[in-house]
N, C-alpha and C positions, 0 to 999 in steps of 0.2 A: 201382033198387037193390032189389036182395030183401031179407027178411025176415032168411037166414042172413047175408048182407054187414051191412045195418043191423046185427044183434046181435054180429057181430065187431066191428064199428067202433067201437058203444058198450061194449064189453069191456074192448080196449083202450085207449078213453080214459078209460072210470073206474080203469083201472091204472094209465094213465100219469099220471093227477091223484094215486092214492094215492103213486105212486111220485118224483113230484115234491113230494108233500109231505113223504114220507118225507125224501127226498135236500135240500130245499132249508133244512129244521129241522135237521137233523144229525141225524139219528137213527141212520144206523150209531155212533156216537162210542157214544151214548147206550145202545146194544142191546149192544154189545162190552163198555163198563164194568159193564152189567144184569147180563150174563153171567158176569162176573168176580164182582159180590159174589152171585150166586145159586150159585153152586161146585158144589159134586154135590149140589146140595136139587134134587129132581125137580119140584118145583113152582115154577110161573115166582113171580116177586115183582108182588105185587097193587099197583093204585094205591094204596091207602090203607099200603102197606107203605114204596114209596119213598117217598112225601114225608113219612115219619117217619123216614129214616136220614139220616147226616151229610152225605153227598153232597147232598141235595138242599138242604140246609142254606145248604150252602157255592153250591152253583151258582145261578150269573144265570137270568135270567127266560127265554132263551132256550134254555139247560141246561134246568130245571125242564121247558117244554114239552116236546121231547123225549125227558125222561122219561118224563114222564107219558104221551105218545104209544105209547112202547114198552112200558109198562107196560098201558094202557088195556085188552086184549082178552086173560087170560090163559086158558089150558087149561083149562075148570069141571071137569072131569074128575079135577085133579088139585091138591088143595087143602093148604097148608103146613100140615104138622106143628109141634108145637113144638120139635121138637128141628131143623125145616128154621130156623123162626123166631128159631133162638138160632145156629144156623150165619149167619144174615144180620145178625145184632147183632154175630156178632164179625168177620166180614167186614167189614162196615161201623167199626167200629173200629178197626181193621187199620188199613185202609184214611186215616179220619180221621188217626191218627198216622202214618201214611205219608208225607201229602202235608206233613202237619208238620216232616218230616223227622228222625222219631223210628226209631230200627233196633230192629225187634220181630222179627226173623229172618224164617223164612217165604220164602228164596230165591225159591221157586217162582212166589209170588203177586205177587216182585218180578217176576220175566222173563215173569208172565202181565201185569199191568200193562204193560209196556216191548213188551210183541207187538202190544199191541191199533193205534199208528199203522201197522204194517206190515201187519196185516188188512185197514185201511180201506184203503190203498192199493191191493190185492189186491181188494177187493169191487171198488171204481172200476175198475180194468184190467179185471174182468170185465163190469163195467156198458158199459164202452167197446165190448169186443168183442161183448154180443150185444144191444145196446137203440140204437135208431137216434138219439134224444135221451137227450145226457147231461146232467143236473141238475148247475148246483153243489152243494157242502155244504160250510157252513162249520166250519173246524174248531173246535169248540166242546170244552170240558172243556181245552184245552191248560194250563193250571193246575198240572194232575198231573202234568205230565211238566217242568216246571221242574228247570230246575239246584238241587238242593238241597245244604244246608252237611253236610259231613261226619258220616256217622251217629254218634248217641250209642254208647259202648257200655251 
């Protein structure tokens, strides 16, 4: 084995360990809902940010990691403002009263919530089609997308 064979070989299995652990924590669930309460704040959400909002609150221990995983490694380049910081307080509240099944308007962040299972599905069919081992991922966060009782007005 050569040198360039060896360094692909261990390439691709410290990817495919990152990428099983990604896949086998849920962490697309995790990175999708990230997504949704970081909105247009250009800066990703630091660890010490999520496990101060209600989501992390609320989610089990195997939610929490996942977060925190997605959270773990953000952009230093690009660091939350306060005004990114109060955009994630009220996401995050939104949000909290959401799952409560409280109607605070905000259509949009309703059908961005309702997208995120049809994403994951769409990541998986791409994982299918171009990674020779597929990981499970368990669906984790399912919580939010419960049947909820008739919004307040």
């Amino acid at each position: 084995m050569t040198v360039q064979d060896y360094m692909i070989e261990k390439l691709d299995s410290t990817e495919n360990q990152d990428r099983r652990e990604w896949m086998t924590i849920g962490c697309d669930w995790a990175y999708f809902i990230c997504k949704f309460l970081q909105g247009r704040r250009q800066a990703e959400i630091l660890p010490e940010e999520i496990i101060a909002t209600k989501l992390y609150a609320r989610s089990n221990e195997i939610e929490r990691r996942a977060l925190e995983m997605v959270c773990r490694d953000p952009n230093p380049l690009v660091r939350a403002t306060p005004e990114g910081e109060q955009r994630l307080r009220e996401a995050d509240n939104w949000f909290d009263a959401y799952v409560d099944g409280k109607y605070l308007g905000h259509a949009n962040w309703v059908a961005q919530l309702n997208a995120i299972p049809d994403q994951i599905a769409e990541r998986q069919r791409f994982d299918s089609h171009h990674f020779k081992v597929v990981y499970p991922s368990p669906e984790i966060f399912q919580w939010i997308w419960k049947p909820r009782p008739e919004a307040n007005s």
